[in-house]
C-alpha positions in Angstrom: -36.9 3.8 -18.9 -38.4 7.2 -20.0 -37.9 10.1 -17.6 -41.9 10.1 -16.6 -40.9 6.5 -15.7 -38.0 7.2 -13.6 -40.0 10.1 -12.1 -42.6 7.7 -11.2 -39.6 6.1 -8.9 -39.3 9.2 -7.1 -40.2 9.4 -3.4 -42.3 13.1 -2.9 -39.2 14.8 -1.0 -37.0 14.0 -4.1 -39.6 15.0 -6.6 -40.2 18.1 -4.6 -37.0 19.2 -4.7 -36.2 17.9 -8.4 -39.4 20.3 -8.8 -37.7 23.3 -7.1 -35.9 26.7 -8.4 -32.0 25.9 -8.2 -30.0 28.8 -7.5 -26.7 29.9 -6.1 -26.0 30.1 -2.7 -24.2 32.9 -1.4 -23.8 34.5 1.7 -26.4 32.5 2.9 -29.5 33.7 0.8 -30.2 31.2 -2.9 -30.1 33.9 -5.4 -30.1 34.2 -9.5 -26.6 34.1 -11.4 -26.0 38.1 -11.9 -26.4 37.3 -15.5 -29.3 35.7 -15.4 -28.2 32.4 -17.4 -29.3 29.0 -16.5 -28.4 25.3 -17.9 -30.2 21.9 -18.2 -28.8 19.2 -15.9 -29.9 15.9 -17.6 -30.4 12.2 -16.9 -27.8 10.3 -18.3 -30.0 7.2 -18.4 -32.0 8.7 -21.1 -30.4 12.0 -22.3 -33.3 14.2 -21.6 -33.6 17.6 -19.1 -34.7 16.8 -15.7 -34.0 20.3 -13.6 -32.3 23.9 -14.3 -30.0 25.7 -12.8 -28.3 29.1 -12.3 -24.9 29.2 -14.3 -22.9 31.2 -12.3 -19.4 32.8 -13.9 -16.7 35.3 -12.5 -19.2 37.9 -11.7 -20.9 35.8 -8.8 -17.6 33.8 -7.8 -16.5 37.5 -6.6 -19.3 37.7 -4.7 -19.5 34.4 -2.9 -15.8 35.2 -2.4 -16.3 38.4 -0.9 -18.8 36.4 1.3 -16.6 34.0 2.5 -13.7 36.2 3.3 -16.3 38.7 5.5 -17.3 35.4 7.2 -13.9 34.1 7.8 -12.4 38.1 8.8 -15.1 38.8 10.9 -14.4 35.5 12.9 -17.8 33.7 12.3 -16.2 30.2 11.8 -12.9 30.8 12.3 -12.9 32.2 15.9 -15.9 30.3 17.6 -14.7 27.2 19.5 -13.7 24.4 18.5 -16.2 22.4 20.0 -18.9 24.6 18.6 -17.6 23.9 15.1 -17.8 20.2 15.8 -21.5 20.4 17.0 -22.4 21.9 13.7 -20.6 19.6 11.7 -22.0 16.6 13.5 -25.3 18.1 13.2 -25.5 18.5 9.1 -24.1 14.3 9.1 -26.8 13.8 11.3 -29.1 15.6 8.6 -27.7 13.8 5.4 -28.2 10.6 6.7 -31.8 11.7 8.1 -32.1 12.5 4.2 -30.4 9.9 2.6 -32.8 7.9 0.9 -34.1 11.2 -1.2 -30.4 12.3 -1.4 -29.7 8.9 -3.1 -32.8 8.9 -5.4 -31.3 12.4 -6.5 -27.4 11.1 -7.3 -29.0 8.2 -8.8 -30.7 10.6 -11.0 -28.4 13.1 -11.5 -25.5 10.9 -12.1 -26.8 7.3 -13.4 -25.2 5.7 -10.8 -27.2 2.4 -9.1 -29.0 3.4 -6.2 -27.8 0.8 -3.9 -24.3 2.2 -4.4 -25.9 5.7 -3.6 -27.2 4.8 -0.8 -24.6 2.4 0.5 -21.6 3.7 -0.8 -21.8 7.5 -1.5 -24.3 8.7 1.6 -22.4 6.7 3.9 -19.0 7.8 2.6 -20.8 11.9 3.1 -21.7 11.2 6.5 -19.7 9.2 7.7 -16.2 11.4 6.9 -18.4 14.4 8.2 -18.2 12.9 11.7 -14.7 12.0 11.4 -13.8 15.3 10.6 -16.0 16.9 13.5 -13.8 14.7 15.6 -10.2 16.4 14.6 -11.9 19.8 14.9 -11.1 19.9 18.9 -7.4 19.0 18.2 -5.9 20.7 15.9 -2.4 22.0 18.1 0.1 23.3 17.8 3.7 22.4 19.6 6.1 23.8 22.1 9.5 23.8 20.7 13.0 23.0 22.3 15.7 25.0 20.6 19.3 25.6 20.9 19.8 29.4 20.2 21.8 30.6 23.4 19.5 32.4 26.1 16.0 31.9 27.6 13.1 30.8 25.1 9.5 30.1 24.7 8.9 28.7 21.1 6.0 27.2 19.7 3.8 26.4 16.6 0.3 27.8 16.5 -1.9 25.6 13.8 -4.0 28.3 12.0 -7.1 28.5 9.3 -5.5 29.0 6.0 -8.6 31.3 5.0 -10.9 31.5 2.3 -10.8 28.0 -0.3 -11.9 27.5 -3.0 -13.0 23.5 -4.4 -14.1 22.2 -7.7 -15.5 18.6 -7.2 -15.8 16.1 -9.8 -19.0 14.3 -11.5 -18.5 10.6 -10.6 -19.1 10.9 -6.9 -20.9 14.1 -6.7 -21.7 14.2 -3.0 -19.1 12.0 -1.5 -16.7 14.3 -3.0 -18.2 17.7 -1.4 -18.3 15.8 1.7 -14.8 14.7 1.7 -13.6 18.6 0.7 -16.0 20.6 2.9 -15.5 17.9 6.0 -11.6 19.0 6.5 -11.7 22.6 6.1 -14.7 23.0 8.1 -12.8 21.6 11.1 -9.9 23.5 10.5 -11.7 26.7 10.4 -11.9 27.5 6.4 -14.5 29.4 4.8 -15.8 28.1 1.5 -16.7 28.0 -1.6 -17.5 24.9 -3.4 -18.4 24.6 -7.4 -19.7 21.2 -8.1 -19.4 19.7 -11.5 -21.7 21.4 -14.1 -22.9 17.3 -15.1 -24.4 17.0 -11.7 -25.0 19.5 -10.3 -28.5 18.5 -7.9 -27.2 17.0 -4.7 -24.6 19.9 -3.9 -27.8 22.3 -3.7 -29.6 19.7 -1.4 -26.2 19.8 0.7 -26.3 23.7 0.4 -29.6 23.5 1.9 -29.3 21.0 5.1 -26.1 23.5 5.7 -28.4 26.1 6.2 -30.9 24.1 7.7 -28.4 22.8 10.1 -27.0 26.5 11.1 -24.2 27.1 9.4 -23.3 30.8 10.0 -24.0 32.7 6.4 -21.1 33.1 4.4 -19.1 29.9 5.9 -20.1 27.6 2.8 -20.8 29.5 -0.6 -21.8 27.0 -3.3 -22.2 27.9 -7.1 -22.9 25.8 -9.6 -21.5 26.7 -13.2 -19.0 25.4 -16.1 -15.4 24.9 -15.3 -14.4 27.0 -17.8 -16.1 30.3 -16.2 -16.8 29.9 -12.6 -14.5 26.9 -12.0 -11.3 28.8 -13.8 -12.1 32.3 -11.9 -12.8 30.6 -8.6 -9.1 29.0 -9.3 -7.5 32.6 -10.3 -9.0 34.5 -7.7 -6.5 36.5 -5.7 -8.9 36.7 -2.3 -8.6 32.6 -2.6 -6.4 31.3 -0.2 -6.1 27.6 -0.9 -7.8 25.5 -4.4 -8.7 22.2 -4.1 -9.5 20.4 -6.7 -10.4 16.5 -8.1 -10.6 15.8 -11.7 -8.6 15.1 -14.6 -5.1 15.7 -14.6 -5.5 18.2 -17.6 -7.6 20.5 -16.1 -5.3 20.2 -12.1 -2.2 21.5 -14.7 -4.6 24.5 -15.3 -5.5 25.2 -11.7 -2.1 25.2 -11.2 -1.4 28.0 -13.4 -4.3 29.5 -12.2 -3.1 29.8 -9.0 0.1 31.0 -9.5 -1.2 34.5 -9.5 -1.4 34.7 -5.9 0.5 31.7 -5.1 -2.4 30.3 -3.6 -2.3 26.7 -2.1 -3.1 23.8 -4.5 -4.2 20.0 -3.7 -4.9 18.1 -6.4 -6.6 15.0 -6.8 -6.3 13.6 -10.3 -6.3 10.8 -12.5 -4.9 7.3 -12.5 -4.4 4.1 -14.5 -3.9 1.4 -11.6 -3.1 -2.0 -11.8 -4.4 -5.0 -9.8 -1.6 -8.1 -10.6 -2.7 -11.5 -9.6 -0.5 -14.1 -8.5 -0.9 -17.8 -9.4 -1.5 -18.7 -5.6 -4.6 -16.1 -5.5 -8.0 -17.5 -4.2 -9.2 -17.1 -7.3 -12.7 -16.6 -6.8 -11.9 -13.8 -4.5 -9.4 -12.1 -7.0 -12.4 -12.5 -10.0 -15.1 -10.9 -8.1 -12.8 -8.2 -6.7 -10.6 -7.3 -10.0 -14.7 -7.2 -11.6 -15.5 -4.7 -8.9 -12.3 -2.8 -9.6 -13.4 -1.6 -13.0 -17.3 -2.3 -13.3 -17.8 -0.1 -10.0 -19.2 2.8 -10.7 -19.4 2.2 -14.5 -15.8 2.2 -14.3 -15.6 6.2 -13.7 -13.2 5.8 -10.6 -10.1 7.5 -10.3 -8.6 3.9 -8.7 -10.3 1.6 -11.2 -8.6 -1.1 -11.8 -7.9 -0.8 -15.4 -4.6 -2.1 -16.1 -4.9 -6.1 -15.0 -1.8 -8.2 -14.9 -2.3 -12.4 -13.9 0.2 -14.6 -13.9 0.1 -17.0 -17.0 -0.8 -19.9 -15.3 -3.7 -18.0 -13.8 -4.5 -15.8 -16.6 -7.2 -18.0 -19.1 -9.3 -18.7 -16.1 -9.4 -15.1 -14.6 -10.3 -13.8 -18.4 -13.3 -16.5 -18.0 -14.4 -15.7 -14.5 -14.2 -11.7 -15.5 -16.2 -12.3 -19.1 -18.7 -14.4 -16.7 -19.3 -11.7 -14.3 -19.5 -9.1 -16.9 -22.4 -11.2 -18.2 -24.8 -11.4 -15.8 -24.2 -7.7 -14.6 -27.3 -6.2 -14.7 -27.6 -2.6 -17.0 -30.1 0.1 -16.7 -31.5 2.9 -15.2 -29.9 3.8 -12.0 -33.6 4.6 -10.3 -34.2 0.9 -10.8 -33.1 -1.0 -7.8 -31.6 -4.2 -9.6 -29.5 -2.4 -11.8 -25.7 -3.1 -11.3 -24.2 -0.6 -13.8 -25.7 2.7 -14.7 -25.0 4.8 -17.9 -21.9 6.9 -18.1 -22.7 9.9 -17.0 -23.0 12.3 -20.5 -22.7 12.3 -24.2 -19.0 13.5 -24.0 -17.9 10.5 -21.7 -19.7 8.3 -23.9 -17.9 9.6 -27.0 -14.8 9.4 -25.2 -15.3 5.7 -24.0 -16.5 4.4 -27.4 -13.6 5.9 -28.6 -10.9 4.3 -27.0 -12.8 1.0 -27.6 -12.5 1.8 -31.1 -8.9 2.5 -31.3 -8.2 -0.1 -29.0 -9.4 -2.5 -31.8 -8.1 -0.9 -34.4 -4.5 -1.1 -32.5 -5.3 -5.0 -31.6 -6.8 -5.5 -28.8 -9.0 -8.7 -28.6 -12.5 -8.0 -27.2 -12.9 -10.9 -24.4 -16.4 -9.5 -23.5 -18.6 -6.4 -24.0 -17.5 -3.3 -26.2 -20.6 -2.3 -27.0 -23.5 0.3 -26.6 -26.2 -0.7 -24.8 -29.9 -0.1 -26.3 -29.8 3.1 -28.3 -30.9 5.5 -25.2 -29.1 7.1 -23.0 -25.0 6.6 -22.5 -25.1 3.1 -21.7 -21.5 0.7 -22.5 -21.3 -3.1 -21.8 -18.9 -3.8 -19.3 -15.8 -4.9 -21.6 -12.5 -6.4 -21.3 -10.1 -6.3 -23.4 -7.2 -8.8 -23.9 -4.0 -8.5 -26.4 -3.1 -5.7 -25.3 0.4 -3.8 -25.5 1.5 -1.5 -23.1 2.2 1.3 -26.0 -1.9 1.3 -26.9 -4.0 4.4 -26.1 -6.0 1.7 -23.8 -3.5 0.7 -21.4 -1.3 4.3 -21.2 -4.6 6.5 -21.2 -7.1 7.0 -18.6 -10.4 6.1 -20.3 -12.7 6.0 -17.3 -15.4 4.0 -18.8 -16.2 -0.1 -17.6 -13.2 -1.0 -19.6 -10.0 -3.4 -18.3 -6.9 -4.5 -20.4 -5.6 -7.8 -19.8 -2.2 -8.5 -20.2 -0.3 -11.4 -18.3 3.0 -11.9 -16.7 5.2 -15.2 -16.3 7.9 -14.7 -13.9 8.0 -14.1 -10.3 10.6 -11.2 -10.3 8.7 -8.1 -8.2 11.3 -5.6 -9.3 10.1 -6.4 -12.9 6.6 -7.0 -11.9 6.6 -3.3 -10.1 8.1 -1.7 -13.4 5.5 -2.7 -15.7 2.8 -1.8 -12.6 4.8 1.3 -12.8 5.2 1.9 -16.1 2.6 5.1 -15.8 2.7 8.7 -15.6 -0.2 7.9 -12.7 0.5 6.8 -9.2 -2.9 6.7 -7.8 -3.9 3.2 -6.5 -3.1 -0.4 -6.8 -4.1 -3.9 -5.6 -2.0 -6.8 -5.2 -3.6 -10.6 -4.9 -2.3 -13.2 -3.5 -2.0 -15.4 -0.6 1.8 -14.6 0.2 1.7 -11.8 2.4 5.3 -11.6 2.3 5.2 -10.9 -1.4 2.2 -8.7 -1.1 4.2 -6.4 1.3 7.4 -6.5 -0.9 5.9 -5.3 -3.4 3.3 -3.0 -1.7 7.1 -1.0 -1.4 7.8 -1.1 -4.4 4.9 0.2 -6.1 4.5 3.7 -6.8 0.8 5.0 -5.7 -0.5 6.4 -2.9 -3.0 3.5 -2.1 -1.6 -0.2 -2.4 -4.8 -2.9 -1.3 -4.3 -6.4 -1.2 -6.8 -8.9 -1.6 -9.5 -6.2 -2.3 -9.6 -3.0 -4.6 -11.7 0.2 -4.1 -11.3 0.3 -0.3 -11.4 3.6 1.5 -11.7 4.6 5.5 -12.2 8.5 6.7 -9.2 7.2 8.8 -7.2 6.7 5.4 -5.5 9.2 3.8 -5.8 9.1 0.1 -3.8 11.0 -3.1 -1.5 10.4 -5.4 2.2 10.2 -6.4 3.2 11.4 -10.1 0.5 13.0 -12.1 -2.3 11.4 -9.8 -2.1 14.8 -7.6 -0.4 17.0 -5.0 -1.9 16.4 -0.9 -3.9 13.5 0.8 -7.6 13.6 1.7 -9.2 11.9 4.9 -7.2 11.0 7.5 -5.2 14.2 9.5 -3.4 14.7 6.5 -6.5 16.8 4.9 -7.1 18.5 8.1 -3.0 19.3 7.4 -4.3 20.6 3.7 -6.7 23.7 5.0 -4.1 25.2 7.8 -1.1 26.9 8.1 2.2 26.4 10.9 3.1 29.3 12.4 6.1 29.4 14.7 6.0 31.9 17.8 9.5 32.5 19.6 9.6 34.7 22.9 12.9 35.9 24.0 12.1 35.6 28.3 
């Protein structure tokens, strides 16, 4: 599909907006980078320019900066009530889903993703952790305190805004992932500013702009989009930043963590991972092949939990390699505009490279190709969905997060969990895991024993705003959703009062 073809798709809100000048927003006017520069943002379906946008660098990261810490300072988030701050939350979910259709139509775009997921799985997971959020906004408290000094005392914990943050959001779940960062330190009381990932940068601007529409005071949300190299690394080093949160690779969180070490700023990190799913011989088997599919074919595989390190049980193995190279067959590819399509294109030349190569060392180190491996049509960044069997824990494949549609298959014949939860361990990652069987007992034994910060059983993929979600090991510092993110954007403060 050409892009006049996937144009055609458009509804006229999306294509109006598609059609639009993108610009920064700061201090709640859309203005021009400082510099002047702008970059292409393209369809990774076919390769070719859909939209430009302003590249913002250091220059206009001060400035949205300075904007954020006059709106914070000067109380105009921070200091209005609670429940005032939960209304306007409320009211922009309210807006996103009123939008969501277009909003989908623009990730699908943007990103290549199918736009059924968009619009069932990403606008949803925007809205929907939006509301949650606006719920904990009325009750963040602190405590009174009972201690044991001698004399009379009043002590207690006040639970305070941390300030100004800063985020940098990842490419695979563009709007989902400024949801799930703005949500928390909205509620708490933050000031922001957000830099979306330079690959897709569309739906972050159409967020910027139901903000505004929804009456966000000016200066509360800043968002600019740019490279991570410029406006990503000086949002990161900035010493008026209070707090950097960022999801990505686990390269680039080891240099926001230098980055912030300037001012010490605060750090969450949600990184990479390299999660098993290990299926037990008693699994319902039909259940464990459609979900261990979805666990790395979601999304064309670019998950941070994707399932990409499968272990089965010998005695289970040869027909879960079957029922996986089945399902990878009749998975439908294409554009992610077209509403059958099942798997989308990855989402630029440079994850394509990096995909394809890893398939090719993989082969070159052994690994038997069960199903898929190859490029699909010879437009756009298109891979079959591919599984990969003979596979050694020392290959590239199974030690190295290659975020592409790609599982190794390796089995297991013994029913010792402390061994079993070695090998699943046997990472520098800690992100997610799934465990399938019918046992229960055996799925919570080893739910213990499994280092990640998300075990599922009987399903992969699963997420709740209720749910707090991170990582152990090199999968990230913090947890998102759940009160644990609203625990991310403040600060304790302990009050004592000698009486």
């Amino acid at each position: 599909m050409d892009v006049a073809t996937a144009h055609a798709r458009l509804s006229n809100a999306a294509s109006s907006f598609l059609a639009g000048k993108h610009q920064l927003l700061i201090d709640g006017k859309w203005v021009e980078a400082k510099s002047g520069k702008r970059f292409d943002v393209f369809d990774p379906a076919t390769g070719q320019a859909i939209a430009a946008v302003a590249e913002a660098d250091a220059a206009d990261v001060n400035e949205a900066v300075k904007a954020a810490r006059r709106a914070f300072e000067e109380g105009r988030w921070s200091k209005i009530s609670p429940q005032a701050r939960s209304k306007l939350i409320w009211k922009l979910a309210d807006l996103l889903e009123a939008h969501a259709d277009e909003i989908a139509e623009i990730e699908a775009l943007d990103n290549g993703k199918p736009i059924r997921d968009a619009r069932h799985v990403d606008l949803p997971g925007s809205y929907e952790i939006l509301r949650y959020m606006a719920g904990w906004a009325t009750k963040i408290n602190g405590d009174t305190i009972t201690v044991s000094a001698p004399g009379d005392w009043h002590a207690y914990t006040l639970r305070e805004p941390i300030g100004v943050v800063g985020q940098i959001i990842p490419w695979n779940f563009p709007l989902m992932m400024a949801a799930w960062k703005i949500a928390p330190a909205l509620a708490a009381g933050c000031t922001i500013v957000l830099k979306p990932a330079e690959q897709t940068p569309l739906s972050a601007i159409r967020l910027g702009q139901l903000i505004q529409e929804a009456g966000f005071p000016d200066g509360v949300v800043n968002i600019l989009t740019g490279f991570g190299e410029t406006a990503g690394a000086a949002l990161a080093a900035h010493p008026e930043v209070d707090k950097v949160a960022f999801t990505g690779s686990t390269e680039v969180g080891k240099l926001i963590v230098q980055a912030a070490a300037g001012n010490l700023k605060k750090v969450s990190l949600e990184l990479g991972g390299k999660s098993p799913a290990i299926v037990f011989p008693d699994a319902d088997m039909d259940v464990a092949i459609r979900g261990t599919s979805s666990a790395i074919f979601f999304n064309m595989g670019q998950c941070c939990t994707a399932g990409s390190r499968l272990y089965a049980h010998r005695r289970v193995f040869d027909r879960l390699m079957q029922g996986l190279a089945e399902n990878a067959g009749k998975i439908k590819v294409g554009h992610g505009l077209d509403p059958e399509t099942q798997l989308g294109p990855l989402v630029s030349d440079e994850q394509f490279r990096r995909v394809t190569g890893y398939l090719a060392a993989g082969r070159q180190q052994g690994a038997r190709v069960v199903t898929g491996g190859e490029r699909v049509g010879d437009a756009g960044y298109f891979v079959q969905p591919t599984v990969l069997a003979n596979t050694r824990p020392d290959m590239s494949v199974v030690r190295e997060e290659i975020f592409g549609p790609v599982v190794c298959a390796m089995p297991f014949d013994d029913d010792d969990l402390d061994r079993i939860a070695r090998t699943a361990n046997d990472t520098g990652y800690g992100l997610a895991a799934s465990i399938w069987t019918r046992d229960l007992g055996i799925a919570h034994k080893l739910a213990r024993c499994i280092k990640a910060g998300t075990v599922w059983i009987n399903t992969h993929n699963f997420g709740d705003p209720a749910l707090p979600f991170g990582g152990f090991k090199q999968s990230g510092w913090g947890r998102e959703m759940g009160y644990e993110a609203i625990e991310l954007y403040t600060e304790v403060k302990a009050v004592a009062a000698a009486l």
